[in-house]
Structures are given as C-alpha cells and as structure tokens.
C-alpha positions in Angstrom: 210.9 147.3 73.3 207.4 146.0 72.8 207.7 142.5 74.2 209.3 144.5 77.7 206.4 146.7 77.5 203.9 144.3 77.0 205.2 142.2 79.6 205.4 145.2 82.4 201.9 146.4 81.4 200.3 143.4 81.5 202.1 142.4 85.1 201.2 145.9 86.6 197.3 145.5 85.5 196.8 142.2 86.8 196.0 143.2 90.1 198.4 143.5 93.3 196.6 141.1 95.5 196.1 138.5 93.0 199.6 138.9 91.6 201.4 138.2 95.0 198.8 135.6 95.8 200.3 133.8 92.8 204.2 135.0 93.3 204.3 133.5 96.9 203.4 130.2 96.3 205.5 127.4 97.5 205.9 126.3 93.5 207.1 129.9 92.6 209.7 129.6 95.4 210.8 126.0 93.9 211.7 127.3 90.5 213.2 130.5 91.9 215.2 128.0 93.7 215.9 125.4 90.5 216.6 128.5 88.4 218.9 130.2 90.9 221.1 127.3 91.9 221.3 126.3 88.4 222.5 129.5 86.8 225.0 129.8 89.5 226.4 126.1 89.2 226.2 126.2 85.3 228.1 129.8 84.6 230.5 128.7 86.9 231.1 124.9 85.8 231.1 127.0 82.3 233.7 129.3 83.6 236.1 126.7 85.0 235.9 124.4 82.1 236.0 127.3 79.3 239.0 129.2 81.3 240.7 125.8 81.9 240.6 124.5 78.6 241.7 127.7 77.1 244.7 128.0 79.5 246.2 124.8 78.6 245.6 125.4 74.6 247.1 128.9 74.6 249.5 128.9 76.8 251.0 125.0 77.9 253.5 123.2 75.3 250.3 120.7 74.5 250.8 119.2 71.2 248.3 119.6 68.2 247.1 122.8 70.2 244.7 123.6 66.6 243.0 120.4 66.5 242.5 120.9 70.5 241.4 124.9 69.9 238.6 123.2 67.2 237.4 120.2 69.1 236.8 122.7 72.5 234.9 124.8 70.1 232.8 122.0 68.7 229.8 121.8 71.2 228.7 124.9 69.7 227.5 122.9 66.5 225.2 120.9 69.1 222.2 122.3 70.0 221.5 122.4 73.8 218.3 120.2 73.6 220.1 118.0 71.2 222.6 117.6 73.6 219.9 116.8 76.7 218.6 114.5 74.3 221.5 112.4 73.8 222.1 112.2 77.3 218.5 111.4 78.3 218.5 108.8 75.8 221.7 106.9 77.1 220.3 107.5 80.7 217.6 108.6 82.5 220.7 108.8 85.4 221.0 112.6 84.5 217.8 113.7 85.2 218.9 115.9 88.1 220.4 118.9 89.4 223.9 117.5 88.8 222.8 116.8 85.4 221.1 119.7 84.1 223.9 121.6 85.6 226.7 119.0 83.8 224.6 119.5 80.3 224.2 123.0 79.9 227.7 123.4 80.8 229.0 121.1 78.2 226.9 122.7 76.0 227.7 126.4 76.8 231.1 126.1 78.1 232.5 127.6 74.3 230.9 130.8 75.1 233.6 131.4 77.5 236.5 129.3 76.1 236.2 131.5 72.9 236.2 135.1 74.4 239.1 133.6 76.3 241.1 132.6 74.0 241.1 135.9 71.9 242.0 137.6 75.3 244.6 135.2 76.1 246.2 135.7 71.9 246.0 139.5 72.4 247.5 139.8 76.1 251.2 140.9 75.9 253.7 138.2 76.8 255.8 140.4 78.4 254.0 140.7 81.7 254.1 136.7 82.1 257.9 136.9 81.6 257.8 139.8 84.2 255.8 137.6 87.0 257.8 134.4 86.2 261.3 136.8 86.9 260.0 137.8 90.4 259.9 134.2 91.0 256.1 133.8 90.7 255.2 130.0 89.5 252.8 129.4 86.5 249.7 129.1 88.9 250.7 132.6 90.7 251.0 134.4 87.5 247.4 132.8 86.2 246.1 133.8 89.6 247.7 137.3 89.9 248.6 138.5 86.4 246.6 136.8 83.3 243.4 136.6 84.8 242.7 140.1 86.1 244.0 140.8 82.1 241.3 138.4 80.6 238.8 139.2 83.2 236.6 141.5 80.5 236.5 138.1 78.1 235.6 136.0 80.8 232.8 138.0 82.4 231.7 138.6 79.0 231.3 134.8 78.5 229.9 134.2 81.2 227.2 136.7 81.1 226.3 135.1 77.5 226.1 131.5 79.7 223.9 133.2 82.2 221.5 134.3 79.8 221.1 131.4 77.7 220.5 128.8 80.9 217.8 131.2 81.8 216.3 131.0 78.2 216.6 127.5 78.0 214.0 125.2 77.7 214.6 122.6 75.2 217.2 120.6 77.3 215.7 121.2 80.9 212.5 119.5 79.9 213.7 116.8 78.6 216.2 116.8 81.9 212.6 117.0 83.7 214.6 119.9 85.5 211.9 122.8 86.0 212.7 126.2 86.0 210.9 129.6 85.3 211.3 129.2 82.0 209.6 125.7 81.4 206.9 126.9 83.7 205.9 129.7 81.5 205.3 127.5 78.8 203.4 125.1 81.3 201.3 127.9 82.8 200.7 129.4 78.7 199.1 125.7 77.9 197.0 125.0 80.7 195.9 129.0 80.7 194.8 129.8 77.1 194.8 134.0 78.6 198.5 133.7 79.6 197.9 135.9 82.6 200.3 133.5 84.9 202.8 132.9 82.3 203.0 136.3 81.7 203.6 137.3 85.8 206.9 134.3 85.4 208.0 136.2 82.4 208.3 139.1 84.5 209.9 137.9 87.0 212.1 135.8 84.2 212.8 139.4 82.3 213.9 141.0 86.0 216.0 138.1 86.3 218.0 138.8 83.2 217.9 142.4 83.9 219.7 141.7 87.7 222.3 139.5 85.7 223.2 141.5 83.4 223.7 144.3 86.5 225.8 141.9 88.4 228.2 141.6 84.9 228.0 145.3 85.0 229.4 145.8 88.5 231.4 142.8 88.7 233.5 144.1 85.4 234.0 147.3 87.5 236.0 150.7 86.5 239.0 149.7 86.2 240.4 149.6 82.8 242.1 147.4 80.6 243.6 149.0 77.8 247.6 149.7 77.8 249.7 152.4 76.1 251.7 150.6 73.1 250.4 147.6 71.3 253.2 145.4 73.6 255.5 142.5 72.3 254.4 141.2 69.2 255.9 137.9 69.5 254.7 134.6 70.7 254.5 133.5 74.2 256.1 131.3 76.2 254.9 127.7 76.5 254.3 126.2 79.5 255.8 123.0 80.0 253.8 120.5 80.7 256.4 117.7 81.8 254.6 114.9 84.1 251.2 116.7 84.1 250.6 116.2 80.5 248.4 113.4 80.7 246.2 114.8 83.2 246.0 117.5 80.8 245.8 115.2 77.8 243.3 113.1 80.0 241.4 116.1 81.4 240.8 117.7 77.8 240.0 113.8 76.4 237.4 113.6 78.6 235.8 117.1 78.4 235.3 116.2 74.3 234.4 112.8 75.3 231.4 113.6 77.7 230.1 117.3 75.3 230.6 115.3 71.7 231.0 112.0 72.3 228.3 110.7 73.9 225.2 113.1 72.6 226.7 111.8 68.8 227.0 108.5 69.9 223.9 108.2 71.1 222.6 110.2 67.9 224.6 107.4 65.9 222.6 104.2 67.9 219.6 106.1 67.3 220.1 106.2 63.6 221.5 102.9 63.0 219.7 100.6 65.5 216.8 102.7 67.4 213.4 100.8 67.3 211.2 103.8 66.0 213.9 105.3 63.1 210.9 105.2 60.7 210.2 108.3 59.6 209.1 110.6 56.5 212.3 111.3 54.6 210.1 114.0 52.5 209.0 115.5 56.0 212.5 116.2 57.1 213.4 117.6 53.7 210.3 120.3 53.9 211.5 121.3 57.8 215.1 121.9 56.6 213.9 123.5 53.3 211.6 126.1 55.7 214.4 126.0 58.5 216.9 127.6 56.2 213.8 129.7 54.0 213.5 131.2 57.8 216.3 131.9 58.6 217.4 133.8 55.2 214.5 135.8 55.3 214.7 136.4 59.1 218.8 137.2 58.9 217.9 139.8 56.1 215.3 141.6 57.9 217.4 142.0 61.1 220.3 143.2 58.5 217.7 145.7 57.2 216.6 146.8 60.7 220.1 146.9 61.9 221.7 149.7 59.3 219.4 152.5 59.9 220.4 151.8 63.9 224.2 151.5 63.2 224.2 154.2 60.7 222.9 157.4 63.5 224.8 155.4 65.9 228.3 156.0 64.1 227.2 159.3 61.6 224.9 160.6 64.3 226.1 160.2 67.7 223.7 162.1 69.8 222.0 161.2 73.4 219.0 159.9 71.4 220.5 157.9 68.7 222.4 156.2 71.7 218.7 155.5 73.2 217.9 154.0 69.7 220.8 151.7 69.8 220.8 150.2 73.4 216.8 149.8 73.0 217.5 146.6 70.7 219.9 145.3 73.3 216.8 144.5 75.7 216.5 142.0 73.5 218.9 139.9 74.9 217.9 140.4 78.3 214.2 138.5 77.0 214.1 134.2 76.2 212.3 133.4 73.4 209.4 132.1 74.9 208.9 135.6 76.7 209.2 137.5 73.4 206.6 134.5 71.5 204.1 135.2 75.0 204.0 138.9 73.9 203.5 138.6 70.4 200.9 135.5 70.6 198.9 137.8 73.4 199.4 141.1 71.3 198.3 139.3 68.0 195.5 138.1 69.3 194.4 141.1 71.0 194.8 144.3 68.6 195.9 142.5 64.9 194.0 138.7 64.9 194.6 138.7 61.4 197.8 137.8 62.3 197.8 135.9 64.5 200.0 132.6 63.8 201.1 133.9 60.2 204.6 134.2 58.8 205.4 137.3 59.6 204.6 137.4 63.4 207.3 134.7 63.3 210.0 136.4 61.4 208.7 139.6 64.1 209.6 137.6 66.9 213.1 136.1 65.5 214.4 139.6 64.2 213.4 141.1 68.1 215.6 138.2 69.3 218.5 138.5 67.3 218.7 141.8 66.5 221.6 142.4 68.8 223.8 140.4 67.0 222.7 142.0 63.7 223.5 145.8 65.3 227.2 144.8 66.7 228.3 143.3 63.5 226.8 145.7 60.8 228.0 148.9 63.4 231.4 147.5 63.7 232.1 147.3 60.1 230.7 150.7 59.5 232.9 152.3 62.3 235.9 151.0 59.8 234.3 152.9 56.8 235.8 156.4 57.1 233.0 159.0 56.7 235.6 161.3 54.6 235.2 158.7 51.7 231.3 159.7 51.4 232.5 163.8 51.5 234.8 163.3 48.6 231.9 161.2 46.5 229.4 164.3 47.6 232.3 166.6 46.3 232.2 164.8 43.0 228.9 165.4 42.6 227.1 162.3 44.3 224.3 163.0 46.5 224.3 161.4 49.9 222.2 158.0 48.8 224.7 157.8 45.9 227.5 158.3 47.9 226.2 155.7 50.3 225.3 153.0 47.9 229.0 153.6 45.6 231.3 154.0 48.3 230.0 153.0 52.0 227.8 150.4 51.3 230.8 147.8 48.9 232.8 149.0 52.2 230.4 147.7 54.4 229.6 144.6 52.7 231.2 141.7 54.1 229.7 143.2 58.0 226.3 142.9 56.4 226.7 139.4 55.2 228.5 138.7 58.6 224.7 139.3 60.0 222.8 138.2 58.2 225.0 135.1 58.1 224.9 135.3 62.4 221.4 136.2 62.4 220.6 133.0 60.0 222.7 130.6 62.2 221.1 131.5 65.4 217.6 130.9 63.6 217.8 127.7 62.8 218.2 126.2 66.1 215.8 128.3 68.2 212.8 126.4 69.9 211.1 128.1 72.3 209.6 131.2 70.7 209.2 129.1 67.3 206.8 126.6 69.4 204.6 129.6 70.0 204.5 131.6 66.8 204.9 129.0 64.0 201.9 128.9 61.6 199.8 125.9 61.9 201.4 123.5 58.9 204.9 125.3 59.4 207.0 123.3 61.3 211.2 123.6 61.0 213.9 120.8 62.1 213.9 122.0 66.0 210.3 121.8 66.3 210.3 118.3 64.9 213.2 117.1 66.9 211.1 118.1 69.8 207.8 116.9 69.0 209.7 113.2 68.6 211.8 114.0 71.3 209.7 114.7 74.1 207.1 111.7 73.0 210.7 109.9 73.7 210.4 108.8 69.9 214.1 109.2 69.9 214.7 107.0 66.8 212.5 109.6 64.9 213.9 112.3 66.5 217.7 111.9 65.3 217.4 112.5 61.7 216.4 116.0 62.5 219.3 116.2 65.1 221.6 115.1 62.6 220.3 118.0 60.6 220.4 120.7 63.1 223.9 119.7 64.1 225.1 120.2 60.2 223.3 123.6 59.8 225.4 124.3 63.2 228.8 123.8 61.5 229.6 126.2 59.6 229.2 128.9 62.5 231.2 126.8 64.7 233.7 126.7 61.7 233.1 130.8 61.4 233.6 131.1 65.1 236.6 129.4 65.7 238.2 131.1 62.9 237.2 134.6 64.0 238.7 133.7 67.8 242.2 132.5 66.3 242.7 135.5 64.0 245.5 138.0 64.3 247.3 135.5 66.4 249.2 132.2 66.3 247.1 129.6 64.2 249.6 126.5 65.3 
C-alpha cells in the first residue's frame, strides 16, 4: 500500500489551488484525451481480435488449429516497446493514434485470446447443439449463447489490456503518442521534486481504480456456474466451407502484422543495420543482471506471498481478507508510479538507499506481487489442511508439519511464482528506469537507451534477447490455456 499512500498524501498536501491550477491545463486535458481514446480503441481492437481469433481456433473445422492456438499466443514473447520499435523502425507512418492503438493491440490482444480460449474448452457443447436445433445460425448462437458464457474470460482479459495500455510507456514513446503515463516521466525529469509527476500519478492511479470498477459492474451478478460438470465430449466444428480463406487470410495476416514485421525488422537490424556495432560483453552483463533480478526478485515475492496465502486459506477472517486484497492495489499502479514513490520516499526518510539494489527488488516485488499471491494461494487451497492434523497427531509440531507435508504439496505453486514473477521482471521498463543503481543496467533498459537515440542497429541484440527470455512463458502460457481440453 505504500506507493497508494504516498501518492494520495503527497497529492492532498500540495495545495488545492496550485493542484487545480496545474489539473486544468489545456495539456492535462490533451493527455486525458490521448489516454482515454486510446484505452478505449485498444481494449476493444484487443477484444475483437482476441475473441475473433479464439472463435475460429476452438470452434471452426480450421486445420492445424495447435499451430494456429501457438502462433495467436506468440506476441506475448514480444515485448510491447519491442514491438513499437520494430514498427517505428520500418516506418515512421505509425506514429499516430491509429498506430499506437494498432500496436498495443497486436501486442496485448493474447491477454484476451488466452482467457478465451480456456472459457471456450470448458463451456459445455451441449447448449451450442441446443441453439443450432431452434434453428439459430452460428453467428446467433456466438451472439446469444457462447458469449454471455465466456463473458467472465473476456472481461477478465480485457481488464488486464486496460491496465497495461495505461502503464505503458516503452512503446508510446517511441510511437511519440503521449499519454499520462509518458508525461509523468517527462514532468519527473524536468522537476527533480516530482511534485507534478506525482499530481499525474494520481490522477493515473484513479484511472486504474475507475477501470477496474467499470470490469466490476460490467461483469454484473449474474452467475456463471452450472449444476453438473455438462458433456464431456468434444464440440462441434464449425464448417468453414467458402469462408475459409478469409479465415485462413484473416488469421495470416493478424501473425503477419504482430510477429512478422517487429522480427523482420529485428532481423534487418541485425544483419544489415548501419550502427549493429556494439559491446558483445555489455549485452552479456545486462542479461546476466536481467535474469540475477529477476531470480532474486521472483523469490522474494514467493517469500512475501505464503504468509498472505497461508491466513488467507488457514485463516479466513475479515482481516486476513484485508491483508490479501491490499497486494492487489498493486495492479491498479504502473511502474513508473510505484518507482515515483520509492525514488521520492528514498530520498526523503532512508537516502542511504536511495538508488541501491534493494529499492529495486522493493519496487518489482510491489508490482508483481499479485501474481505471486494467486498462484502460491491456489495451490495451497488444493493442499487439504487434514493432512497437517494427522502429521500434528504423529507427533509433528505445526512448522514440522508444514515443512514435511504442506510445503512438498505446495511446491510446484511456489515455483509457478517465482517462475511468473521472474518472467514478468525481465521485461519491465518503466519503474527499472527510475530505481536501477547507477552502473546496473538490464537488457530493457539498454534496448531503450539505443532505442530512443534511434540507434536501432544497437538496440536489436538486446531485443533479440528479451524476446528469448519471453519464450518460455509464452510456451508456459499456452500450455496452461489448452489443458484439460482438446490439444489437436
């Protein structure tokens, strides 16, 4: 919660007049503007492709549907500002609205596929087969049926769009696209007290806060679940007939415009870009304290995350649930709000530590604690508490019991975060920017220093690099989506 409270305390004591004097400025009304209009273009450009694209792989008589399922889920391994990059270095065409809203779809887009597709695998054939016997074509029963059943996934996905286009930054600037969020860092380099960045991170935060109440009321009281787990069988294929190569051509073209031309671009780079010189035994140090981050940083949040999970599952009580849905604030706050906080609270009540290490690994765990507290917490509500009353009956005490029997139980959730925690780590630029150490620098921090002097033959090495670290969760991802249903 400290980065929220900072933020609110340091808005409130600003002073009213010279707080709205700054609020209502034409500029402020610009990037309310650019920000609004973009989050509502991008989540729904997101929605439409992810929803589309996981329609016609799940539930149309499309051929090599796996390879499909794992090229839609691809993106994911490219960074956002790796992706503006590409794009900015084939053309300087997309720096618009129409672009930055094109780009951060094609970048985010899988955060709504995914959800979708592990709605669509677990949604019970049987009421398809029902519509399409009253006589309702494919396109009613989508409309009427499948997607009031899916809605949860898909507001869910698009919630997680909403949040990261307004914690980008990476790929607006170099889209030269401004928004709240590259105005904070703006205002937090020309003003060395932060005062104005701080007033946009509040108004960034309340942002967050109002999306995440629109998901709220938009997903509504009406509930999903169903008595009986349904038909397990497979459902029944669409047929495609004359409209399979505009599907064919529609899906060739999504993974044409999202992979092929940021990698493309990363390839000319490589191979034939003017300024490619650069030091191999740099790069090597960035990746070697890229991945030395995100290790220590994943444990950490793994560390914080099982004394919250544990009196969430063992303890349930009013306040262990206020424990719990504290660290979710997290993910209403971009990076660059939670590095403002910690750079201004550093410097103000510990300077010692100001720019060291462990501010850093600070600010990542605050980020990415969420997704540390889901996974170790779900893998802990699958370890039956009896199993720890029969150790204690054989004599263990309760640590003993914990450690021999909960804890091996528990395991593979633990590696899950620190493994989710780790990923997420190793591509995030906005807070690092703020908090890394003078002489610490990871792979995203180089990319962008090369990047944004448009040394883009310099900058695609480190690229390359993020991309690969990027795999294997895409990999992990897709995997997890697919699981329990048809793998074809």
């Amino acid at each position: 919660m400290l980065p929220l409270v900072y933020v609110v305390v340091t808005s409130v004591s600003y002073g009213g007049r010279e707080a709205a004097d700054f609020l209502f400025r034409d500029r402020i009304g610009e990037l309310l503007w650019n920000t609004t209009r973009l989050l509502l273009g991008g989540v729904a450009l997101s929605v439409v492709l992810g929803v589309g694209a996981a329609w016609l792989v799940e539930r149309t008589d499309l051929r090599a549907r796996g390879w499909w399922h794992g090229l839609m889920c691809a993106p994911l391994a490219v960074p956002a500002f790796v992706n503006g990059y590409g794009w900015v270095s084939t053309t300087y065409a997309v720096q618009s609205f129409a672009g930055a809203v094109l780009i951060v779809s094609l970048s985010y887009y899988p955060l709504v596929y995914l959800p979708t597709v592990a709605a669509l695998r677990r949604l019970d054939p049987g009421l398809e087969e029902v519509s399409a016997s009253l006589g309702h074509s494919a396109g009613a029963t989508f409309a009427r049926v499948v997607l009031p059943a899916i809605s949860p996934a898909v507001l869910g996905g698009a919630l997680l769009v909403g949040l990261h286009l307004l914690a980008e930054y990476g790929a607006l600037q170099l889209l030269n696209y401004p928004t709240l969020t590259t105005a904070i860092l703006q205002q937090y380099g020309t003003s060395f007290t932060g005062s104005a960045a701080t007033l946009l991170a509040l108004v960034l935060v309340t942002f967050c806060l109002l999306l995440l109440g629109v998901e709220l009321l938009a997903r509504g009281r009406r509930r999903h679940s169903k008595v009986g787990a349904g038909a397990a069988r497979r459902p029944s294929r669409v047929r495609l007939g004359r409209r399979a190569p505009l599907a064919y051509g529609g899906l060739g073209v999504l993974v044409l415009l999202a992979l092929g031309v940021p990698l493309l671009s990363l390839a000319r780079w490589l191979v034939r870009g003017t300024s490619t010189t650069f030091d191999a035994g740099q790069l090597v140090t960035a990746a070697t304290t890229t991945v030395g981050l995100s290790v220590v940083a994943g444990l950490v949040a793994c560390l914080a995350a099982l004394p919250v999970a544990w009196l969430s599952v063992r303890h349930r009580s009013a306040v262990t649930t206020l424990v719990e849905r504290s660290t979710y604030t997290a993910s209403a706050m971009p990076g660059i709000v939670v590095g403002l906080a910690l750079v201004t609270i550093s410097i103000r009540v510990v300077p010692g530590l100001y720019q060291t290490l462990p501010v850093l690994v600070a600010g990542y765990v605050i980020l990415f604690l969420p997704r540390a507290v889901v996974s170790v917490r779900s893998s802990l509500e699958l370890a039956p508490p009896s199993l720890e009353d029969v150790a204690r009956s054989l004599g263990c005490t309760g640590s003993e019991a914990a450690r021999r029997v909960t804890l091996p139980l528990i395991a593979p959730g633990l590696a899950a975060a620190v493994a989710l925690v780790s990923l997420a780590v190793s591509t995030e630029l906005t807070a690092t920017l703020l908090l890394a150490p003078i002489g610490v620098s990871t792979l995203s921090v180089e990319f962008w220093s090369d990047a944004s002097s448009v040394a883009y033959g310099s900058a695609a090495p480190y690229a390359l690099a993020l991309i690969l670290l990027s795999v294997p969760a895409t990999w992990l991802l897709g995997r997890v989506s697919t699981s329990g249903g048809d793998g074809s």
